[in-house]
Phi, psi and omega in degrees: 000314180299311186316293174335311197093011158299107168254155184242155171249152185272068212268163210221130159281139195270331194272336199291312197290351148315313194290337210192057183283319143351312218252339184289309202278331168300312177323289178286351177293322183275023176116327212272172175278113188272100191245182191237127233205018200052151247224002144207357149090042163276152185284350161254006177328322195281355163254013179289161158296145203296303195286343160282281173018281171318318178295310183311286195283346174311316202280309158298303194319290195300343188288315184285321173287325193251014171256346186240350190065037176215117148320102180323144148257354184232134149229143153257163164232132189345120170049036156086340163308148166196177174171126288305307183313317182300281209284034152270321185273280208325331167254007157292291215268338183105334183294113195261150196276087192244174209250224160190186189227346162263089159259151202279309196080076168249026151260151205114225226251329203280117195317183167254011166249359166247346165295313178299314179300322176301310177306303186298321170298318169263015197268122167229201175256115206101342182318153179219095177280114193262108169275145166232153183252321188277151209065022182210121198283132226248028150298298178346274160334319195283314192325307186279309206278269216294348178277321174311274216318305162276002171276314161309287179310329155307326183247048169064358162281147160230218187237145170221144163307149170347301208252013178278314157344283165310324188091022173275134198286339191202075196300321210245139134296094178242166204242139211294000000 
């Protein structure tokens, strides 16, 4: 992404960035967004109660926030899901919730000529493409971002982070 000149927004798991606060704070040095991603990525969050929820994505939120000194303005949520409860704490917390419209499937089983096929396939104006760094080995990862990366710049797109995208005016919080 720097060789490009590419900034990403980044959404973060709060136990990964306990584990690896180095690596949250690098994130936002280099330009890209450290966002928020629930604070452990389980697969029933979309069945919590509104006030665990609130605890859930709160605890990412605070983790995230004081490891890198910028506070999410975004959350997605594990495999994307929502429903009412998510954007009551998420405009509770200040977060706006957003999705994508590309998805890679790129963890698993599934070649890089078929995650490539897929991206391309759905790649429009405004896309917002969803990648993963975790499962996924990352020669690999790096193999898929430069092929995305020159496949778009050939049919003239180019990339701007999340939140120039959105139209947010004031990406960053930043916390005393």
């Amino acid at each position: 992404l720097a060789l490009e000149g590419i900034q990403a927004a980044f959404f973060c798991v709060g136990v990964r960035v306990l584990e690896r606060p180095d690596l949250a704070r690098r994130i936002v040095a280099e330009g890209h967004l450290a966002e928020n991603h629930t604070h452990r990525h389980a697969w029933w969050t979309n069945f919590l109660s509104p006030s665990s929820l609130l605890v859930e994505v709160g605890r990412a939120q605070d983790t995230i926030g004081l490891a890198t000194g910028v506070s999410p303005r975004y959350f997605r949520p594990p495999v994307g899901l929502t429903n009412p409860a998510v954007f009551r704490v998420t405009d509770k917390l200040g977060l706006r919730c957003v999705g994508w419209d590309v998805r890679s499937f790129d963890r698993g089983a599934i070649s890089t000529a078929r995650v490539l096929r897929r991206v391309r396939r759905g790649l429009g104006e405004g896309s917002i493409i969803l990648l993963h760094d975790g499962g996924v080995d990352p020669s690999r990862l790096l193999t898929i971002v430069e092929e995305i990366i020159a496949f778009a710049r050939g049919e003239g797109y180019r990339f701007v982070r999340l939140d120039e995208l959105l139209g947010l005016k004031d990406p960053f919080i930043e916390l005393p």
